[in-house]
N, C-alpha and C positions, 0 to 999 in steps of 0.2 A: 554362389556359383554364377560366374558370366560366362555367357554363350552368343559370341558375334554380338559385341556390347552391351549384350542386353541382360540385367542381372535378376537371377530366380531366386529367389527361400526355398530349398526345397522343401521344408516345412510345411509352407503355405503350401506348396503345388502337391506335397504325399495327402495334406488333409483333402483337398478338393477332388483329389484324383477316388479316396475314401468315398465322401460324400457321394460322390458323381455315378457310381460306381451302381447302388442300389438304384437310384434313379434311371438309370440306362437297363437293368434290367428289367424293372417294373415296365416300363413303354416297351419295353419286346416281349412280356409276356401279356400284355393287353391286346397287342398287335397281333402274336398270333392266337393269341384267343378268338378277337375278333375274326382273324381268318379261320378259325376253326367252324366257327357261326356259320359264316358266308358259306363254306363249304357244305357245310351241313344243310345247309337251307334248300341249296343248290340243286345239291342229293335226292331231298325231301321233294322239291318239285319234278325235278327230273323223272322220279320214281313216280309222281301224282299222274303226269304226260304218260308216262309209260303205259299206263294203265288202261289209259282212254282209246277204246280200240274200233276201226269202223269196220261196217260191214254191212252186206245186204240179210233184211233179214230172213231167218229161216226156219224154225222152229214153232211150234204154239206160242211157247213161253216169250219168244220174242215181238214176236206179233200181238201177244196179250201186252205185254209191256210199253211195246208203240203205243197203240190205239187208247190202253189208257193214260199214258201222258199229255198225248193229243185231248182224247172229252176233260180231264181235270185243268187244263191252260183252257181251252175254248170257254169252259165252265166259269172259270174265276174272270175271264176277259167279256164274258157277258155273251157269247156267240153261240154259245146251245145251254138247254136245260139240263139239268143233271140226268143222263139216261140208267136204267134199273140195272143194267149191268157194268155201267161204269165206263163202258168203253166208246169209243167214234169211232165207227163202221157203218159205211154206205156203200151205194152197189156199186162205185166206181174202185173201192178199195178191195174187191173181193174179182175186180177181171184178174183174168191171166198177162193183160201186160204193165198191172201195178207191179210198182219195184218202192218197196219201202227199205230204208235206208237208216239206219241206226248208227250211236254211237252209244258205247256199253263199258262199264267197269265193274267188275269181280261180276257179271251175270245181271247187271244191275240196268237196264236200258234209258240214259241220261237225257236223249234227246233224239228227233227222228224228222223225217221229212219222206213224202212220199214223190215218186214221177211215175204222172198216170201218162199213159203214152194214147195216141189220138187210134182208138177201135169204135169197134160195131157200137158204144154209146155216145162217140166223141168224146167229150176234154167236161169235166164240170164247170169249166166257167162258159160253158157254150149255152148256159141256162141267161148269162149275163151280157155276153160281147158274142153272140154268134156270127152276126155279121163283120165284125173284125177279126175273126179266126176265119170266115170263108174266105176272107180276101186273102188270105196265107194260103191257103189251101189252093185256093183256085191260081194263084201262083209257082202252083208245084212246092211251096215250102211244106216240107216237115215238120209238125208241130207235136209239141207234146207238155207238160203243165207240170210244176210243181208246187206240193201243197201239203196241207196237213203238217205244218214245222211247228215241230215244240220243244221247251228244250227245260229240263229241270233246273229251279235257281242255284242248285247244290252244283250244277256243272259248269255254272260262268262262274262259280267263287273257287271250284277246286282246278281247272285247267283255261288255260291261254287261247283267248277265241275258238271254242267248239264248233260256232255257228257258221265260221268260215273254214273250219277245217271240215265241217259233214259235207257244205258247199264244194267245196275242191274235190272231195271225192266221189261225190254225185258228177260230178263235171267231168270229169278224169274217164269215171266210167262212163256217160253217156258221148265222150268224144271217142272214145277205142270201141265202144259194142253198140251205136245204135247211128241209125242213118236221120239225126235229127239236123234240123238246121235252124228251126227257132226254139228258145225255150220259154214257157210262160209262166206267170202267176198272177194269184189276185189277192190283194193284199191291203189293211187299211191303210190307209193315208199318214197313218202317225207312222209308219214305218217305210214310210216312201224314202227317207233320207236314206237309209241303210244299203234298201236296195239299187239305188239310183248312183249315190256315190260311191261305193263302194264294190258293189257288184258289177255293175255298168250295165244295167235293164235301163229302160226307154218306155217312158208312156204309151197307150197302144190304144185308150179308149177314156172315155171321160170319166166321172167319178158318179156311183149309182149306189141306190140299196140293195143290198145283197141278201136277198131272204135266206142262203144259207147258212150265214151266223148271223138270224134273230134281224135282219134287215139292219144291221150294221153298213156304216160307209164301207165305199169299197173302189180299187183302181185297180188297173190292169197294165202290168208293165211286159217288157218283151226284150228276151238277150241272144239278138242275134247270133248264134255259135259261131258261123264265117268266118266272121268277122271279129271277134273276143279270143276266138281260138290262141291264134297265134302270142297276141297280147299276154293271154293267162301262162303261155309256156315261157315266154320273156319273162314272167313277173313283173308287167308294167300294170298289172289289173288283179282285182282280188285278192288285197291284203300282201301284196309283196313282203 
């Protein structure tokens, strides 16, 4: 058979077209298997995310679930002894203007972080940097601390940075319900990178022992809200 000079068997071309034939559907049923996977996967995370829910806490049960996530990290990071009931509670975490801060799945509390706000005990790191918090003060700034973050290792392998999403919501609500203007913490040294690049705090005092976890190193960093505010609603700061 010629076609515009060019001559076929059809023979050859019915066998090839045979051959080709199963080959061509094999790569489209690998392909969408393949996409069957991906979607699936997709699902399965999507469904993981969904799960992980924030919130201020409010319960016993939730509060017991903080506070002992917090003594078991402090515990294994060498920052307290084991206490008889398991739990870290001190007098700053029992004022009325602590606000602990949870992130929970099926009732399960993954990870937590506390914001002690500056009352009649002042800030716990005013044991460490008092005089670099009076100077905020005595400048009319707002100050208030956040502390006690711990976060279960089952929660960075089952959802997508936790630690900056608890962070965003701690933020979110301290920029719409409270009149702060700086915010603190104090925090070892090996985890200065995190907060520094990432968060955008700023050193505020030199580095000391911190008899509150077991006289471990310890720095003090400071995230002007003012000033970050606007940045964190751009998403130019804090994990865009």
């Amino acid at each position: 058979m010629a076609l515009c000079g060019i001559v076929f068997d059809v023979n050859i071309c019915k066998k090839t077209i045979a051959l080709a034939k199963p080959l061509d559907m094999d790569i489209s049923k690998r392909a969408e298997k393949t996409r069957v996977l991906i979607h699936r996967k997709l699902q399965k995370d999507q469904s993981r995310q969904k799960k992980l829910r924030f919130k201020i806490a409010e319960t016993i049960s939730e509060f017991e679930g903080a506070y002992c996530l917090v003594h078991d990290l402090y515990v294994q990071e060498g920052y307290l002894d084991p206490q008889p009931g398991g739990m870290r509670v001190t007098s700053f975490s029992l004022e009325p203007g602590a606000i602990t801060f949870i992130g929970c799945a099926e009732n399960d509390v993954l990870l937590t972080v506390t914001l002690f706000t500056d009352a009649r005990l002042g800030l716990p790191m005013d044991s460490l940097y008092k005089a670099e918090l009076d100077m905020l003060r005595n400048g009319n700034r707002r100050i208030a601390e956040v502390g006690a973050l711990a976060v279960k290792s089952s929660a960075k392998l089952k959802f997508h940075s936790p630690v900056m999403q608890l962070f965003k919501f701690l933020l979110l609500y301290v920029w719409r319900h409270l009149q702060v203007d700086d915010l603190l913490v104090v925090i070892n040294p090996k985890h200065r990178k995190f907060y520094e690049k990432v968060l955008s705090f700023r050193s505020i005092g030199q580095q000391k022992a911190y008899d509150y976890v077991r006289g471990n190193p310890a720095i003090a960093l400071r995230l002007d809200l003012k000033w970050d505010e606007k940045r964190f609603f751009l998403g130019e700061a804090f994990g865009r």
